[in-house]
Backbone atoms as SQL, in Angstrom:
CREATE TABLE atoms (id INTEGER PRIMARY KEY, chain TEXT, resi INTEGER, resn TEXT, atom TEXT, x REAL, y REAL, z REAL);
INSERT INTO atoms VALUES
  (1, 'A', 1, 'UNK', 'N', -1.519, -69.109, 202.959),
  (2, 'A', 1, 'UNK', 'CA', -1.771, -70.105, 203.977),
  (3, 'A', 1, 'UNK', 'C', -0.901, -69.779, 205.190),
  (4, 'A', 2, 'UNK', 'N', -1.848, -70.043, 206.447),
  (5, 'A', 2, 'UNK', 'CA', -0.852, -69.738, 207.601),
  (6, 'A', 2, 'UNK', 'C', 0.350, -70.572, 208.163),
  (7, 'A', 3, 'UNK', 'N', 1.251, -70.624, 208.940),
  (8, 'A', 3, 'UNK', 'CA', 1.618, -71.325, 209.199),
  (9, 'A', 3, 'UNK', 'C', 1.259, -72.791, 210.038),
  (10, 'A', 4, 'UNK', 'N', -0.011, -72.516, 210.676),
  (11, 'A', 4, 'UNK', 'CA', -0.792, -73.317, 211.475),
  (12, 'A', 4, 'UNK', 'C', -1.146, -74.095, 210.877),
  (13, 'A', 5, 'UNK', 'N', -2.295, -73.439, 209.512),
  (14, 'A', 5, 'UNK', 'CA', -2.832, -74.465, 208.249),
  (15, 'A', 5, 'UNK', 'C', -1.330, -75.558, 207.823),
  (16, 'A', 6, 'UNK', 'N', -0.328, -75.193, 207.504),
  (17, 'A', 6, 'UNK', 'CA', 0.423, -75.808, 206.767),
  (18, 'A', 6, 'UNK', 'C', 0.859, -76.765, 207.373),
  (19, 'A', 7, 'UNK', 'N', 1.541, -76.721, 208.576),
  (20, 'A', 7, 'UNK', 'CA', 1.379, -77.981, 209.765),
  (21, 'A', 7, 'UNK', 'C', 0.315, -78.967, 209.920),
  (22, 'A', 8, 'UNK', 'N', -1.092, -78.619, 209.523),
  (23, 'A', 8, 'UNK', 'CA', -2.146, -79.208, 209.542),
  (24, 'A', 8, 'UNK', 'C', -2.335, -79.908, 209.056),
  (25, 'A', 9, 'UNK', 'N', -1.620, -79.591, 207.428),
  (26, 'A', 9, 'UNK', 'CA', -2.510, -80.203, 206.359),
  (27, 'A', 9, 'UNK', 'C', -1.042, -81.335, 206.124),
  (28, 'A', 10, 'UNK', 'N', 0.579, -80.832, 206.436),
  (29, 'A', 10, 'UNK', 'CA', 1.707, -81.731, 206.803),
  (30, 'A', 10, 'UNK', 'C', 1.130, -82.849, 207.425),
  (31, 'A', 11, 'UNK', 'N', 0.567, -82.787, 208.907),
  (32, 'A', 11, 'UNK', 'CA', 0.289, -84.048, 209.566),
  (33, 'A', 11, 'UNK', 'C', -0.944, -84.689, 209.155),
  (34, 'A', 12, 'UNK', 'N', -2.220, -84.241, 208.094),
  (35, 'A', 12, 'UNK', 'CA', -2.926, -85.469, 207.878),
  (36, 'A', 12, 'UNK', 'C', -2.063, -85.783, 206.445),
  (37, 'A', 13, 'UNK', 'N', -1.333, -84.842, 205.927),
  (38, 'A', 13, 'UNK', 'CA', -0.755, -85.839, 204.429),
  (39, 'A', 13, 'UNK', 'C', 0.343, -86.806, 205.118),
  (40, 'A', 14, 'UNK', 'N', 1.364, -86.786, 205.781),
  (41, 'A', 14, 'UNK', 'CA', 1.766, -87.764, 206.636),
  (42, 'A', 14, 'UNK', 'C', 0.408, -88.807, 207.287),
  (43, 'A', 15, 'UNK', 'N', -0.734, -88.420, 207.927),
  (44, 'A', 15, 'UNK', 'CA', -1.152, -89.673, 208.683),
  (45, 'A', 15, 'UNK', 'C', -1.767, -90.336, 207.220),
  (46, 'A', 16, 'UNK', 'N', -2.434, -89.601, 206.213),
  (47, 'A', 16, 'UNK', 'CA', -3.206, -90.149, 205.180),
  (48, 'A', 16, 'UNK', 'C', -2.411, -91.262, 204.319),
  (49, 'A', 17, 'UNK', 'N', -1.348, -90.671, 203.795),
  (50, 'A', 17, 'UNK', 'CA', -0.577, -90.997, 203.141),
  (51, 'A', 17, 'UNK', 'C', 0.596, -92.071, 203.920),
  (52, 'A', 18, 'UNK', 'N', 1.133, -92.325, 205.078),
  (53, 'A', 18, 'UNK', 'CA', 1.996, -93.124, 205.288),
  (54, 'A', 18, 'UNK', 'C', 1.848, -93.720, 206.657),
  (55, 'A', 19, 'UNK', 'N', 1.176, -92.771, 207.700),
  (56, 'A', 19, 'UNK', 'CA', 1.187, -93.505, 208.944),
  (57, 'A', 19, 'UNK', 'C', -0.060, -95.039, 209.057),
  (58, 'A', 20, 'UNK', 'N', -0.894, -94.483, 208.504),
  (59, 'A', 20, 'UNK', 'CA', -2.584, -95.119, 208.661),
  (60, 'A', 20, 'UNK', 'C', -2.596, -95.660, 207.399),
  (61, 'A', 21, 'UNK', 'N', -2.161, -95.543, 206.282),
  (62, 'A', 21, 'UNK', 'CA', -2.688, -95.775, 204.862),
  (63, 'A', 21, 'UNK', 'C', -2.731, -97.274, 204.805),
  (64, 'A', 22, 'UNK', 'N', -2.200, -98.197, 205.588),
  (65, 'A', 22, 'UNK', 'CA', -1.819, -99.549, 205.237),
  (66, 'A', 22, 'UNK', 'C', -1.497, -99.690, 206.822),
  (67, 'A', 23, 'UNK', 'N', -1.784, -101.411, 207.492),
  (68, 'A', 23, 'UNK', 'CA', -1.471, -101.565, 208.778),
  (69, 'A', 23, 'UNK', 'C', 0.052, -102.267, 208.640),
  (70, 'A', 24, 'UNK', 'N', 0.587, -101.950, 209.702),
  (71, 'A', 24, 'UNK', 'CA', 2.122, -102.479, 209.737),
  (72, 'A', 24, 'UNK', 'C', 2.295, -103.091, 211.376),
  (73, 'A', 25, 'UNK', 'N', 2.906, -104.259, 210.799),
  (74, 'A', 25, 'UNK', 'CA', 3.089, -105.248, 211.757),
  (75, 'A', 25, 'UNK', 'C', 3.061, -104.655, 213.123),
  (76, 'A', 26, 'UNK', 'N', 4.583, -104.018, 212.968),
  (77, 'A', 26, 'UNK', 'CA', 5.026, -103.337, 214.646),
  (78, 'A', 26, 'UNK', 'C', 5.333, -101.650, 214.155),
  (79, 'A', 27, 'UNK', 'N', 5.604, -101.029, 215.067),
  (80, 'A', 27, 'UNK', 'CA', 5.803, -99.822, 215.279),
  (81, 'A', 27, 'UNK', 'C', 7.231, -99.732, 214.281),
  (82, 'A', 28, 'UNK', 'N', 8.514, -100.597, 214.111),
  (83, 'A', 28, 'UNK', 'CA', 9.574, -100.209, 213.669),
  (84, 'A', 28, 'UNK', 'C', 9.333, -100.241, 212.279),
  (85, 'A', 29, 'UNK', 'N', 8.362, -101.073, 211.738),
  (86, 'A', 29, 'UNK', 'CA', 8.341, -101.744, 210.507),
  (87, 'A', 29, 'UNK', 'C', 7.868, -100.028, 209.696),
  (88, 'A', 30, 'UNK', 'N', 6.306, -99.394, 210.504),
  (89, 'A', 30, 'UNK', 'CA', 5.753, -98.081, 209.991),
  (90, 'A', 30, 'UNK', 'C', 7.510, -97.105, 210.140),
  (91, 'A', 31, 'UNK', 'N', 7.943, -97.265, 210.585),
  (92, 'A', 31, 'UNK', 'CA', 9.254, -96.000, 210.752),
  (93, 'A', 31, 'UNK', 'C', 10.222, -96.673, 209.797),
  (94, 'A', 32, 'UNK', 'N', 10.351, -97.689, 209.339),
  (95, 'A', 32, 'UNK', 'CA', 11.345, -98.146, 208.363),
  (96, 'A', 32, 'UNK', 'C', 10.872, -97.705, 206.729),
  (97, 'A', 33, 'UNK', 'N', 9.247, -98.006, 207.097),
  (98, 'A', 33, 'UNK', 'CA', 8.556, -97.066, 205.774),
  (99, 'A', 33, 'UNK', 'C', 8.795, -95.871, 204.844),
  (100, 'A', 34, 'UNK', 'N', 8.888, -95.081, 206.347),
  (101, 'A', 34, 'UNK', 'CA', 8.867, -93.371, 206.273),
  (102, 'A', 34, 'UNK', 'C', 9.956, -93.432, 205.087),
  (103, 'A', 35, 'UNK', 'N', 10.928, -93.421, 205.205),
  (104, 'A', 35, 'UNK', 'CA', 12.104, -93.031, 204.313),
  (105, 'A', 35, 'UNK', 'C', 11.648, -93.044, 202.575),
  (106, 'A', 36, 'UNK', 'N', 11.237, -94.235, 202.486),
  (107, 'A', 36, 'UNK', 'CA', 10.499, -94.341, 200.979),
  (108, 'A', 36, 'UNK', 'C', 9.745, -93.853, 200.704),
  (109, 'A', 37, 'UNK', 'N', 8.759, -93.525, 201.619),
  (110, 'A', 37, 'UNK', 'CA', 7.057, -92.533, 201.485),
  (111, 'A', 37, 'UNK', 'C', 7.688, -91.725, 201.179),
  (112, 'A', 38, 'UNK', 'N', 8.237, -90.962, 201.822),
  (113, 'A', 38, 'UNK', 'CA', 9.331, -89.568, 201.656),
  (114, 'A', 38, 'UNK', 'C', 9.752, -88.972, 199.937),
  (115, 'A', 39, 'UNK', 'N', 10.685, -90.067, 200.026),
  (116, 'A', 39, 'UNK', 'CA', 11.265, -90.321, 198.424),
  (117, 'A', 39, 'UNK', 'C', 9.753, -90.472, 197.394),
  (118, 'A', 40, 'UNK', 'N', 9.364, -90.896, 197.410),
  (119, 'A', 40, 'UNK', 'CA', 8.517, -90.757, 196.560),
  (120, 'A', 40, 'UNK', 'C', 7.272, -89.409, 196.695),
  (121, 'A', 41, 'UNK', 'N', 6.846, -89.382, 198.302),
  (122, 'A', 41, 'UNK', 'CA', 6.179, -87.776, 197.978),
  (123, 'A', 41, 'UNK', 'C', 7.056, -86.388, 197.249),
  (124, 'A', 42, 'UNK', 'N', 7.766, -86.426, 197.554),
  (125, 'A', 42, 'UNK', 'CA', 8.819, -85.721, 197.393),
  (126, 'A', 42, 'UNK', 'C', 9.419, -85.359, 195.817),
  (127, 'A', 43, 'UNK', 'N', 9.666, -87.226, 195.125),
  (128, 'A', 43, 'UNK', 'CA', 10.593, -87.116, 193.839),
  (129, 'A', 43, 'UNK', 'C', 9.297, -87.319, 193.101),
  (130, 'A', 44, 'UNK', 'N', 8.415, -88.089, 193.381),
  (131, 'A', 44, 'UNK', 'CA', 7.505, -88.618, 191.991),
  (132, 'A', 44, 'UNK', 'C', 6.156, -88.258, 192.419),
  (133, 'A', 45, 'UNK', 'N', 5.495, -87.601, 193.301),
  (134, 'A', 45, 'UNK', 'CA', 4.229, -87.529, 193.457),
  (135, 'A', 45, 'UNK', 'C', 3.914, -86.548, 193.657),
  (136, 'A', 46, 'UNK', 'N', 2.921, -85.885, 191.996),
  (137, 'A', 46, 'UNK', 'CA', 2.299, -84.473, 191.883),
  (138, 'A', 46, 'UNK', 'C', 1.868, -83.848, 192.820),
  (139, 'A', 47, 'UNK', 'N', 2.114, -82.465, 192.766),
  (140, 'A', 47, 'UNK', 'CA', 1.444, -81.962, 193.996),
  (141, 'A', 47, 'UNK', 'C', 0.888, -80.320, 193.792),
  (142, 'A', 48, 'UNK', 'N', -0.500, -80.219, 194.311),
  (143, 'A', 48, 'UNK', 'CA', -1.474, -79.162, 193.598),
  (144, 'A', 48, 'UNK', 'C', -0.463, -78.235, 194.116),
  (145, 'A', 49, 'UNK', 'N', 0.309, -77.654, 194.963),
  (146, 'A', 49, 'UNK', 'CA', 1.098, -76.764, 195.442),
  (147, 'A', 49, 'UNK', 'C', 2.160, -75.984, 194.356),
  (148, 'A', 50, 'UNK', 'N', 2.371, -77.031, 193.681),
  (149, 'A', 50, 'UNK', 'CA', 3.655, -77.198, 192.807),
  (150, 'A', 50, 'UNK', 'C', 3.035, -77.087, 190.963),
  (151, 'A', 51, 'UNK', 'N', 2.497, -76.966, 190.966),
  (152, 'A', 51, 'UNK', 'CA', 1.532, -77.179, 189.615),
  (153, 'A', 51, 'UNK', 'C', 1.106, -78.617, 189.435),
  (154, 'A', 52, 'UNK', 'N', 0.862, -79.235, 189.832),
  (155, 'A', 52, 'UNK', 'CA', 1.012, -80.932, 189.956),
  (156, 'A', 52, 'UNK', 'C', 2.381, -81.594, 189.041),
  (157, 'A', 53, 'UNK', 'N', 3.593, -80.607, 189.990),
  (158, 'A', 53, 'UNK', 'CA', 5.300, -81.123, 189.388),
  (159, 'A', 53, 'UNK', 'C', 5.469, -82.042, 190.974),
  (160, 'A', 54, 'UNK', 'N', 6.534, -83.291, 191.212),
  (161, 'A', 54, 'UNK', 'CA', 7.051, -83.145, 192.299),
  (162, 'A', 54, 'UNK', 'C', 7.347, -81.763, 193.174),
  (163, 'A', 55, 'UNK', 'N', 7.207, -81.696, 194.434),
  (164, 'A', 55, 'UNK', 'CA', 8.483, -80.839, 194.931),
  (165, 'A', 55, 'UNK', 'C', 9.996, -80.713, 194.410),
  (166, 'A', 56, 'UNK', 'N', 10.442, -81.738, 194.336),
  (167, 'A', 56, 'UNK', 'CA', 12.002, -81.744, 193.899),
  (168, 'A', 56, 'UNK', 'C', 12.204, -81.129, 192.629),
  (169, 'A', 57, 'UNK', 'N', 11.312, -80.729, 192.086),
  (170, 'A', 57, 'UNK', 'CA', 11.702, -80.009, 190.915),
  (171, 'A', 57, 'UNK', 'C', 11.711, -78.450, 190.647),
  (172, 'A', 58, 'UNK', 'N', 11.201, -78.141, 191.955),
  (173, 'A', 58, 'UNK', 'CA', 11.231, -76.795, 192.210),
  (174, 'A', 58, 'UNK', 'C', 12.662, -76.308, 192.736),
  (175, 'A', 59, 'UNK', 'N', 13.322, -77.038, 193.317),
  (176, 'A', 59, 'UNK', 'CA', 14.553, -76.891, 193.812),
  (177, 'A', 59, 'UNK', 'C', 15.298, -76.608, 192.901),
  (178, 'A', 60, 'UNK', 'N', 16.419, -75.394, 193.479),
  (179, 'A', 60, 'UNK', 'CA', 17.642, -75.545, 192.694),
  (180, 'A', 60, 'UNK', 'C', 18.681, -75.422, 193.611),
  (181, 'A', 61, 'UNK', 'N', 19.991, -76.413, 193.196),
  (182, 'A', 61, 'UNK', 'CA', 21.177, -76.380, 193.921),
  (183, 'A', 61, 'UNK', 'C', 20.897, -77.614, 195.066),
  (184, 'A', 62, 'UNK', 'N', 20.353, -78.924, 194.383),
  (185, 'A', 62, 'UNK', 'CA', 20.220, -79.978, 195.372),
  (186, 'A', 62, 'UNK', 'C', 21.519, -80.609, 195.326),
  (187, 'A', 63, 'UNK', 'N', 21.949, -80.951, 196.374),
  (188, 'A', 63, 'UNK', 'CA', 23.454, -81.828, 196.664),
  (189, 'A', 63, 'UNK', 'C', 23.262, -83.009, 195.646),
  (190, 'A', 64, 'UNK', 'N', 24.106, -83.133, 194.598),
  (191, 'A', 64, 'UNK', 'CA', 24.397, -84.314, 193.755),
  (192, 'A', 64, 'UNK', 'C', 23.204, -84.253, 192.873),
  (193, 'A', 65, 'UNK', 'N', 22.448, -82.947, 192.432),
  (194, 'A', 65, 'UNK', 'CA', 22.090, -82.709, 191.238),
  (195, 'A', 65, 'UNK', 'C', 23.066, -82.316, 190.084),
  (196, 'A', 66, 'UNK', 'N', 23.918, -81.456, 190.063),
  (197, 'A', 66, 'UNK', 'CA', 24.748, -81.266, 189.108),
  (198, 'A', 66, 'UNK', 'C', 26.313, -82.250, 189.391),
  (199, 'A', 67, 'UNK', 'N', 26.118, -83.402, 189.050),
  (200, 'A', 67, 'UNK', 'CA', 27.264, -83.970, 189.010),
  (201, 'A', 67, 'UNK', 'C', 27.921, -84.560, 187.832);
C-alpha cells in the first residue's frame, strides 16, 4: 500500500469511526471524544492489518508495558 492509500483509508477510519459516527453537541465535545476512540481503536479493536489482533499488540517496548 502506498503512502497516499494509507492516509486515505486513516482519514475515512477516523471520519467513519469517530468524527461522523454519532452527532456531538459542539465542536469541543467531538475533540474530547478523540482520546477514547483512540484507546480503544488502538487497545481493543481488531484490525484486518494486524491479523484481526489490536495494533498494540504488535508493539514491543511500549512505555509502562514491562513494569
Amino acid at each position: 500500500m502506498h503512502t497516499a492509500d494509507r492516509g486515505i483509508t486513516t482519514i475515512r477510519t477516523l471520519a467513519d469511526g469517530w468524527a461522523f459516527k454519532q452527532l456531538y453537541p459542539t465542536e469541543q465535545a467531538r475533540r474530547d471524544a478523540l482520546p477514547a476512540w483512540l484507546h480503544h481503536d488502538n487497545h481493543h479493536k481488531p484490525h484486518t492489518a494486524t491479523n484481526k489482533l489490536p495494533p498494540i499488540t504488535c508493539l514491543t517496548n511500549v512505555p509502562g508495558q514491562y513494569t
